[in-house]
Structure formats: C-alpha cells, structure tokens
C-alpha positions in Angstrom: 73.6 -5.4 181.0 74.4 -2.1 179.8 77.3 -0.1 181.3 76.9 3.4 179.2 74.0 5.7 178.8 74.4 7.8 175.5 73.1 11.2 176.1 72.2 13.8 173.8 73.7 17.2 173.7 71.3 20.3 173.3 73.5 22.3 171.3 71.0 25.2 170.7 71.4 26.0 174.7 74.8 25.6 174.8 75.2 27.9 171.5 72.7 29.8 173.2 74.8 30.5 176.3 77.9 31.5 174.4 75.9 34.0 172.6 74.7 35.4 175.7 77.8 35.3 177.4 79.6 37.2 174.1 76.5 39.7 174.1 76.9 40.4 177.8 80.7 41.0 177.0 80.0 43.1 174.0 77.5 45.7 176.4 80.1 45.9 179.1 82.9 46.9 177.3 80.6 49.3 175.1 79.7 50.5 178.8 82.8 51.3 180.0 84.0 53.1 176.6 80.7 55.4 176.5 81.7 56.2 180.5 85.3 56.4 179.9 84.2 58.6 176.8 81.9 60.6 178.6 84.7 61.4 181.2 87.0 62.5 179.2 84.6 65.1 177.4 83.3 66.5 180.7 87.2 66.4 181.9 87.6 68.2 178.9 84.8 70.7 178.9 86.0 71.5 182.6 89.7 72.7 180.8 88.6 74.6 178.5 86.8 76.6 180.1 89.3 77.3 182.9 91.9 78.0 180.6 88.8 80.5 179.0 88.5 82.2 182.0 92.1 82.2 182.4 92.9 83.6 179.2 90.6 86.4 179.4 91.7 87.4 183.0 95.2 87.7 181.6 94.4 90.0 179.2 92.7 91.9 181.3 96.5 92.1 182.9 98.4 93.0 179.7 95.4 95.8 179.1 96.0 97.1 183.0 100.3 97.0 182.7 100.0 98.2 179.5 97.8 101.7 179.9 100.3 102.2 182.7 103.9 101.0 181.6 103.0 102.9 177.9 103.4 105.9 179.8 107.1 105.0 181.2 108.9 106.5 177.9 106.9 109.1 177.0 107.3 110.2 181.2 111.4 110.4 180.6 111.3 112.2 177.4 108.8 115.1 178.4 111.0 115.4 181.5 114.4 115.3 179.8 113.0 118.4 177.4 113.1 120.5 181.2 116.2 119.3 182.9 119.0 122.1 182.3 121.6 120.8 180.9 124.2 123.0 183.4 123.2 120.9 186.5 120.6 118.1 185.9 118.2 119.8 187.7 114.5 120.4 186.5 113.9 124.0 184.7 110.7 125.3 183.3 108.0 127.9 183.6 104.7 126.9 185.8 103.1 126.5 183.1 104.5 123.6 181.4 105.4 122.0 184.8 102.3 122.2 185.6 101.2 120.0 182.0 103.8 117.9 182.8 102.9 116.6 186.4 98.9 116.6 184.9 99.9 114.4 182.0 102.5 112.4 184.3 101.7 112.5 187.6 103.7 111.2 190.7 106.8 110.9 188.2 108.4 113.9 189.5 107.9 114.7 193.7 108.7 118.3 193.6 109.9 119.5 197.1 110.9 123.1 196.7 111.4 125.6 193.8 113.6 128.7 193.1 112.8 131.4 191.1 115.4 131.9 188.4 113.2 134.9 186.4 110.2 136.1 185.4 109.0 132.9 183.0 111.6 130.0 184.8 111.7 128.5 187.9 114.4 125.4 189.2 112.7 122.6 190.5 114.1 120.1 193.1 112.7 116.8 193.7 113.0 113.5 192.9 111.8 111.3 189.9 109.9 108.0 190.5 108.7 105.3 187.7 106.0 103.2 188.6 106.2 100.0 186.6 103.6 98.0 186.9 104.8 94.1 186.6 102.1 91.9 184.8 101.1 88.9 186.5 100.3 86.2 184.5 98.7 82.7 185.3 98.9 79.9 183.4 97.9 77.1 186.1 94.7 76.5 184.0 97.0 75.2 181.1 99.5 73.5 182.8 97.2 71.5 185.1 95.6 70.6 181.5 99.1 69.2 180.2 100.0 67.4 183.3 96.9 65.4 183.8 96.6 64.5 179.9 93.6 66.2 179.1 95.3 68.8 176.5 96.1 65.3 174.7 92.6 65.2 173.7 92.3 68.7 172.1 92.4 69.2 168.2 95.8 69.9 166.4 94.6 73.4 165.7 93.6 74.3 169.3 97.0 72.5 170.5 98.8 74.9 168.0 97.2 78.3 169.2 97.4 77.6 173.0 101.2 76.7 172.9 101.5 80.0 170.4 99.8 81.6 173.3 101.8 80.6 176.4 104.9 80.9 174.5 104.9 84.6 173.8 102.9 85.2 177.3 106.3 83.7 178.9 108.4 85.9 176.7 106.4 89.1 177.8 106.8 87.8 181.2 110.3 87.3 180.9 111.1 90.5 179.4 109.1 92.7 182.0 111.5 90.5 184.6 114.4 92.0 182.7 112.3 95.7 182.8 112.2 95.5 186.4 115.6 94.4 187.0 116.7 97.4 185.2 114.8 99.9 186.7 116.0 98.5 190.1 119.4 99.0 189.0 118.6 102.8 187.7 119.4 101.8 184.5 116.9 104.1 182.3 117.5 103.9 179.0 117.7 100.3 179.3 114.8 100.4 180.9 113.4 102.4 177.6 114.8 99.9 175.2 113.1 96.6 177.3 109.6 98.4 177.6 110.0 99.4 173.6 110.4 95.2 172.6 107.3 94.5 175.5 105.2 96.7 173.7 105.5 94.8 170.4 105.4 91.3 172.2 102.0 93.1 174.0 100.4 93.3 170.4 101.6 90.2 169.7 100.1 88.4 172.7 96.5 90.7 172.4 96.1 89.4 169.0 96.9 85.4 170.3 94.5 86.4 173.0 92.0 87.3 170.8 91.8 84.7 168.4 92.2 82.0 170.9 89.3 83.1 172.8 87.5 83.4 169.3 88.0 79.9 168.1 88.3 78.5 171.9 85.2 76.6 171.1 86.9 74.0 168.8 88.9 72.5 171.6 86.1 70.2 171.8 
C-alpha cells in the first residue's frame, strides 16, 4: 500500500509567476516616479512663472519710485539756490519761480508773495517732498522656498534669484530708512539715503534684467 504520492513541480510556472510579479513591480514603481516626476516639473513650471510675473511687476515698481524719488535732490538744490540767506525764506524773480514750480511741481505750496523790487519778489509757503515708497513682493519666491520647489532649480538660477532678492531687500530697507528720515525732517539725510538707493536701483535693474533673460533655465 502506498502512503506518499510524489508530485512533480512545474517550475516554468512558478518561475513564470515571479517574473511577472517582479515585472508588475518594476511598472509600478516606474509609474509612480514618471508621475512623481511629472509633478514636480508642472509644480515647477507653475513657480517660475509666478516668480516671472513677479519679477517683472517689481520692476515696474523700482521704474515708478525711481522717475519720482530721482527728482527729491535735484527739488532741494534748485530750491536752496532761491532761499535768502537773511531769513530762510524763498526769493526770486517770477521768472525763475515760475521754472522752478514747472520743473518741480507741488514741492513748494506758495501762499502769498511780497514784492521786494522791480526783478524779486519773497515767497511764503511751505515745502512738501513726495517720496514715493517702493513696494516690493516677493511671495512668488518665498512660497517657492517653503514648499521645496526652489530645491529643484539649477545652481545657476538658484544663484541669480537669491542675488535678486537680496539686493531687492536692501533697496527695500534703505527706502525704510528714507522714509524714516523724511518723517523726522531730516533733509540732508534724506539726500544722502536716496543717493546710496539710486546705485542699489541700478544694481537691482540689472539683476532684474538678466534674471528675466535667462529665467528660462530654471527648468
């Protein structure tokens, strides 16, 4: 009587089943790393061009303070050439008051004016600077950092978009200190600050500029 059966084992199917199990494997991880991969591009496309858009609108900024906060120094030197020296008070012919408030206008309020002679007249009024404060974003970056996505940009891209921010914060800091100074009254301060901001401005313009030029290799 025979107690065992001897079977045989069909190795081909069994070899068969691991390959297909492996095979299955091997697709699904390939899968997930094409998706993952595809993610991350799109994630990054997305980023660069908000941070684009959000370079370009901030030069648009330092263009708009600049053409206005230029005019700051040049305003308190052509009006320090007609302030007597006697009194402090404004003294000129109509003439070249009336060049001054064309080329500057709204920095001196005139309010009345006496008639010294012929050619000079005393002006009273009050002066008023009008600095306009830049606002920059830089949301469009920062969002980038915190979420991991600037990981994925190129050392070179990396390189110009921290040279970017980092002298955009300096402008911003300095037209902070401008402001603080003109709220204190304190002109020639006020003079040197806006002198430093206009040679950050041309640095910034030209970090703009090539940024937005080579913005492409991000990708």
């Amino acid at each position: 009587m025979r107690l065992f059966k001897s079977t045989t084992v069909n190795w081909k199917y069994i070899i068969g089943e691991i390959l297909l199990i492996f095979f299955g494997i091997s697709l699904a991880i390939w899968f997930n790393n094409w998706n993952a991969s595809n993610t991350i591009n799109a994630n990054k496309r997305i980023a660069i061009d908000k941070i684009e858009e959000e370079i370009r609108n901030n030069l648009d900024e330092l263009y708009s303070a600049r053409e206005v906060n230029l005019k700051i120094p040049k305003a308190i030197e052509a009006y320090e050439e007609i302030i007597s020296d006697s009194d402090g008070q404004a003294v000129s012919g109509i003439s070249q008051m009336k060049d001054f408030q064309e080329n500057f206008p709204n920095y001196f309020i005139i309010k009345d004016s006496v008639r010294i002679n012929d050619t000079l007249y005393r002006y009273l009024g009050n002066t008023r600077i009008r600095l306009e404060l830049i606002a920059f974003s830089q949301i469009a970056w920062e969002t980038s950092r915190n979420m991991g996505i600037a990981n994925e940009f190129g050392y070179e891209c990396l390189y110009n978009l921290e040279n970017v921010y980092n002298i955009q914060r300096l402008v911003q800091n300095e037209m902070d200190k401008a402001a603080e100074a003109l709220q204190n009254e304190e002109v020639d301060r006020l003079e040197r600050i806006l002198g430093f901001v206009n040679q950050l401005d041309v640095q910034l313009e030209d970090a703009y500029t090539l940024m937005l030029k080579n913005i492409a290799d991000c990708m």
